[in-house]
C-alpha positions in Angstrom: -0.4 -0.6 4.3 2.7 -3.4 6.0 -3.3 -7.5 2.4 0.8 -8.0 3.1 0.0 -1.1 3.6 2.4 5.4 10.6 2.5 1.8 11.1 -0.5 0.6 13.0 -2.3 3.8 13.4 -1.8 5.2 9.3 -1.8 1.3 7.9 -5.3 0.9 9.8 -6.3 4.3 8.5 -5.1 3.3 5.3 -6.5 0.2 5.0 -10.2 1.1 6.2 -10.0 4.8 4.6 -8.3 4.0 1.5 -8.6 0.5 0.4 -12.1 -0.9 1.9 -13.2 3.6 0.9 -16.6 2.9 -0.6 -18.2 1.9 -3.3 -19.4 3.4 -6.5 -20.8 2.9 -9.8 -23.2 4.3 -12.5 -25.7 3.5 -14.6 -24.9 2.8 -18.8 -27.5 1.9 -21.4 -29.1 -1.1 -20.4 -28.8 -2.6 -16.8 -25.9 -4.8 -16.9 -25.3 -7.8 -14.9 -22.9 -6.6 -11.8 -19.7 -8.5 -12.1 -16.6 -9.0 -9.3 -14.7 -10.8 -11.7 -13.3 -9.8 -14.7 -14.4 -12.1 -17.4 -15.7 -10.6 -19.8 -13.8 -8.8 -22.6 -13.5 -5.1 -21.7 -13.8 -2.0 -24.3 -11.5 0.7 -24.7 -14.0 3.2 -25.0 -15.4 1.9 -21.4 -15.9 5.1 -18.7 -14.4 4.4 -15.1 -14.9 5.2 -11.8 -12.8 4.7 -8.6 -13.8 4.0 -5.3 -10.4 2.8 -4.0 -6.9 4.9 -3.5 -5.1 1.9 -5.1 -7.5 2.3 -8.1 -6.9 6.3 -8.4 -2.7 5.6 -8.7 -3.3 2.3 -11.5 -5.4 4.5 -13.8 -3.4 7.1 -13.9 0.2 5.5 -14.4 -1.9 3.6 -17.0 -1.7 6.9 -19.4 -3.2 9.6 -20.6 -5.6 7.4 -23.0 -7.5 5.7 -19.6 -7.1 8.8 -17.8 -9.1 10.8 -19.7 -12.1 7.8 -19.6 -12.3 8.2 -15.7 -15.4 9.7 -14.7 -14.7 10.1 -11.2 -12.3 8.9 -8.5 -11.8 7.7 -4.5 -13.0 10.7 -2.1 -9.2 10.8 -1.0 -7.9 10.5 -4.3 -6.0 13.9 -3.0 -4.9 13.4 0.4 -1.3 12.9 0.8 -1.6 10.6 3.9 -2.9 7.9 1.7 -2.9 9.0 -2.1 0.4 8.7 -4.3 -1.7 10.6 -6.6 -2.7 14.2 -4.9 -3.6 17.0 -7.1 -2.6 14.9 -10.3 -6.5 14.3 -11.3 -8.2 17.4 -12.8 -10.5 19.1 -10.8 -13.0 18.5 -14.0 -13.0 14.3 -12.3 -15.4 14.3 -9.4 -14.1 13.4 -6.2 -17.4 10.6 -4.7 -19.2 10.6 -1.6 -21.1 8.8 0.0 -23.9 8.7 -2.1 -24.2 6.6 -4.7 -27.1 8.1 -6.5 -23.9 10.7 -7.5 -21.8 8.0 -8.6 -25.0 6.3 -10.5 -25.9 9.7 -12.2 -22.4 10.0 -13.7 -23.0 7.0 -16.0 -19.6 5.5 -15.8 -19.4 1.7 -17.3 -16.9 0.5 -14.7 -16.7 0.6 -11.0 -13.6 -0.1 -9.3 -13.7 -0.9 -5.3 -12.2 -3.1 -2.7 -14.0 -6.3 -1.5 -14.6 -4.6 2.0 -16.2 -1.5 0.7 -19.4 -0.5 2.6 -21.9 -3.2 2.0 -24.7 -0.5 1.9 -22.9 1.5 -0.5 -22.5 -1.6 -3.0 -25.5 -3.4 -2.6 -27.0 0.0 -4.0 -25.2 0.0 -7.2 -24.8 -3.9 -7.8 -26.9 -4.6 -10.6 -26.4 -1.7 -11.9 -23.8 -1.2 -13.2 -20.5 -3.4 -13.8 -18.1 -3.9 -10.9 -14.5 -5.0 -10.3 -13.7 -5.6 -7.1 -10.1 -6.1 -6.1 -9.9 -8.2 -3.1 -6.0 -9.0 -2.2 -4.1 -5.6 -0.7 -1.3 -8.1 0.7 2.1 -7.2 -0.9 3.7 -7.3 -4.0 1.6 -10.3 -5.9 -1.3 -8.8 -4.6 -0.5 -5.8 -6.5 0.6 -7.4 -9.4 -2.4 -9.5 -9.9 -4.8 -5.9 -9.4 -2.5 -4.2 -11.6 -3.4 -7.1 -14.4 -7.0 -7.0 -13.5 -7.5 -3.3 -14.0 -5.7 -3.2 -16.9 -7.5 -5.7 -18.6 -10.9 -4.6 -17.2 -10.1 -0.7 -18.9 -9.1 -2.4 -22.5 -5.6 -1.5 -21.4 -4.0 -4.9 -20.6 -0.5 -3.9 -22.7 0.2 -0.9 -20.5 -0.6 -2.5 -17.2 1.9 -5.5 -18.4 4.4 -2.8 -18.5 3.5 -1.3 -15.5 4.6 -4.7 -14.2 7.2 -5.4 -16.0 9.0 -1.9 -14.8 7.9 -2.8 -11.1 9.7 -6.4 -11.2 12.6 -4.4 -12.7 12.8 -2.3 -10.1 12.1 -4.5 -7.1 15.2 -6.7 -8.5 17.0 -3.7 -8.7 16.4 -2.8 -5.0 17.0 -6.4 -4.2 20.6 -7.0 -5.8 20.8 -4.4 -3.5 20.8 -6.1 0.0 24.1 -6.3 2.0 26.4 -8.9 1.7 26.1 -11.9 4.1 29.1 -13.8 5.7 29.0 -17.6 6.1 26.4 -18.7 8.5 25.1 -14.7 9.2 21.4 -14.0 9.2 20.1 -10.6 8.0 18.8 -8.4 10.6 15.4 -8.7 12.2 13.0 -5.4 11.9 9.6 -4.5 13.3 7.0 -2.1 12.2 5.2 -1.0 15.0 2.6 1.4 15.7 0.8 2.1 19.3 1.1 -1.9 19.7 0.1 -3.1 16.3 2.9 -5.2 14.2 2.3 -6.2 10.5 3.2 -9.9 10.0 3.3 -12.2 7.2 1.1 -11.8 3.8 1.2 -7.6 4.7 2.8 -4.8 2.8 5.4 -4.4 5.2 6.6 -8.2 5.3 7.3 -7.8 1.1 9.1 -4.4 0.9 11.2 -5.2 4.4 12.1 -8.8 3.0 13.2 -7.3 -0.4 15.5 -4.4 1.8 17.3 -7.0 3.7 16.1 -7.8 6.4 13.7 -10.7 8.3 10.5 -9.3 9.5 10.5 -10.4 13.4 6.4 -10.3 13.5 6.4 -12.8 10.9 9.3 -14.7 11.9 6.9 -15.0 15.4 4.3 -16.8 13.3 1.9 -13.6 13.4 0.0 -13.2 10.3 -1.5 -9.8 9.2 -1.6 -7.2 11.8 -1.9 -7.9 15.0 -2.1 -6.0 18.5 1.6 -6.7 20.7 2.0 -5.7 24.0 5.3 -3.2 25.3 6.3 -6.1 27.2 6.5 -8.7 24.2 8.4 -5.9 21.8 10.4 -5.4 24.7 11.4 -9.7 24.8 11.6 -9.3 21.0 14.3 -6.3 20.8 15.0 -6.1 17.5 17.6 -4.8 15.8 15.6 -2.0 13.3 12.1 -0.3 14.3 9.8 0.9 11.7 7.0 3.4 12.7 5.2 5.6 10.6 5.5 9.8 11.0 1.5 10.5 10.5 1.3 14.0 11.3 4.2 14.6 13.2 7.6 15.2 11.4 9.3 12.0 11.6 12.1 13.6 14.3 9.2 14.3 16.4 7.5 10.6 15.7 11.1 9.0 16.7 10.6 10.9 19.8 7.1 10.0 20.6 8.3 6.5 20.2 11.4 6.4 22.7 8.2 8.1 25.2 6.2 5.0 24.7 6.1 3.1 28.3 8.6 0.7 28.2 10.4 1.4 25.1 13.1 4.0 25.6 16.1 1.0 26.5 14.9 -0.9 23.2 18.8 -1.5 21.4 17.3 0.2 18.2 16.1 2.8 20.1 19.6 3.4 22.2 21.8 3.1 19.1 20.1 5.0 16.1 17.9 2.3 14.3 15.0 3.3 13.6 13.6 4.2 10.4 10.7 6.8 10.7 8.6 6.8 6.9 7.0 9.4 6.0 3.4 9.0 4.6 2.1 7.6 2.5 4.4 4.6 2.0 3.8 2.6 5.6 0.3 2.1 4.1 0.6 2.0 0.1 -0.7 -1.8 -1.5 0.8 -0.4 -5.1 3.8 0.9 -7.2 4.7 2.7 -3.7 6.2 -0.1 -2.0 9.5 -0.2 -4.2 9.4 3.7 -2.1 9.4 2.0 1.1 11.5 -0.7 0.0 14.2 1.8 -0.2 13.2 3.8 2.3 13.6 0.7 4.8 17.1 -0.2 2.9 18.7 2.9 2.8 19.9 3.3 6.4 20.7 -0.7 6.2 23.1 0.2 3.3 24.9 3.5 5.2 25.3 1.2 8.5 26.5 -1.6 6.1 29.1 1.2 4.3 30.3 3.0 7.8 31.2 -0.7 9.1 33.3 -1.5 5.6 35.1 2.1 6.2 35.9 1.4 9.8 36.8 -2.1 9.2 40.6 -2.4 8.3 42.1 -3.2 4.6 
């Protein structure tokens, strides 16, 4: 959020606000051992709490039963920029700070965070109360394999495998998609860029891009992850598609700041109409959100595809 998430500046944001957001947990009957892995058999009667965005949108696509067993979820749980979720929980589920006395007083049985979470903030409730902490945010098996580990950590293990099942639906839907390629033609290379950060391999971006149509250049370029990339190299690069993020700005106005950028403004995707501005908060989603920017990215691939079959001649 593109491990595997406005590119640079939301997926940063993203990642440190809403995946490493901090920790939580509560206290139950006895002390329970703290756990990061999911071993043991979970109950269905088992209260939850959320420390991460990804966390917030799993429990509640996962029904109204889980739903109403959450005692609490992410602090941004209901921002837009980052949440899939806003203003879906009740007001009646606290949103947690960062204290985690709050979280501990709330008794939940369950804490869900990400492996970066503050280290403060955990080493405070570890011990405490159990844990699961999801540690791969890197693209579609990285979801997949949270997906399964929350679900069976809740007692809900046959709606998460239908969760699943309807993502791997989808995603082949959106790939049977992808243009048509002549003998010998490659599909088209794209970047997401923000502010001189590109998302490479093993990202977000690198799955949902690949499943559109197209090659992800970063990746292509051996970067891994996100990475800082000078003008200059972007420049060399040239791509054929751009990918930034809108942030704040409407995404008119974020195509604009991006032809101002030092350097950029004679880029061929620039020049000629290419690039695709998302809105948030799909640049930096790690869940059910990247089939969006999966067809977000291969919607404009598809109308260029079309105006080129209509202009070509019978």
């Amino acid at each position: 959020m593109l491990s595997r998430s406005p590119i640079r500046s939301l997926a940063r944001l993203i990642s440190v606000l809403t995946l490493s957001a901090l920790a939580a947990c509560s206290r139950g009957a006895p002390e329970p051992a703290s756990r990061t892995e999911d071993t043991q058999p979970a109950s269905a009667e088992i209260r939850i709490a959320s420390r991460t965005v990804l966390a917030d949108e799993v429990l509640w696509a996962l029904g109204p039963e889980v739903r109403g067993r959450v005692a609490a979820v992410s602090p941004i749980a209901d921002d837009a920029r980052y949440s899939l979720v806003a203003d879906r929980w009740p007001q009646a589920a606290p949103r947690l700070g960062q204290n985690p006395e709050e979280l501990l007083a709330l008794g939940p049985g369950l804490v869900i965070l990400a492996s970066f979470s503050n280290v403060e903030y955990r080493a405070a409730i570890e011990g405490k109360v159990e844990l699961l902490v999801l540690d791969d945010f890197s693209g579609f098996a990285g979801y997949r394999e949270n997906l399964s580990r929350i679900g069976a950590a809740v007692g809900a293990p046959e709606a998460a495998a239908a969760l699943r099942e309807d993502f791997d639906r989808e995603l082949a839907a959106i790939e049977a998609r992808r243009p048509p390629l002549a003998a010998g033609e490659e599909r088209p290379d794209i970047v997401a860029w923000s502010y001189g950060n590109v998302a490479g391999a093993h990202t977000s971006f690198d799955d949902a891009a690949t499943a559109a149509g197209f090659r992800n250049r970063a990746a292509l370029e051996g970067i891994d992850g996100h990475r800082n990339l000078g003008h200059e190299q972007l420049v060399a690069w040239n791509p054929r598609w751009l990918v930034i993020g809108c942030g704040e700005l409407s995404c008119d106005e974020a195509r604009a700041a991006l032809a101002a950028e030092p350097g950029l403004g004679h880029l061929a995707a620039i020049e000629e109409g290419r690039v695709i501005a998302v809105p948030p908060p799909y640049l930096g989603t790690v869940g059910a959100g990247l089939l969006e920017l999966a067809r977000k990215l291969q919607a404009p691939l598809l109308a260029e595809t079309n105006t080129k079959a209509e202009a070509s001649p019978p």
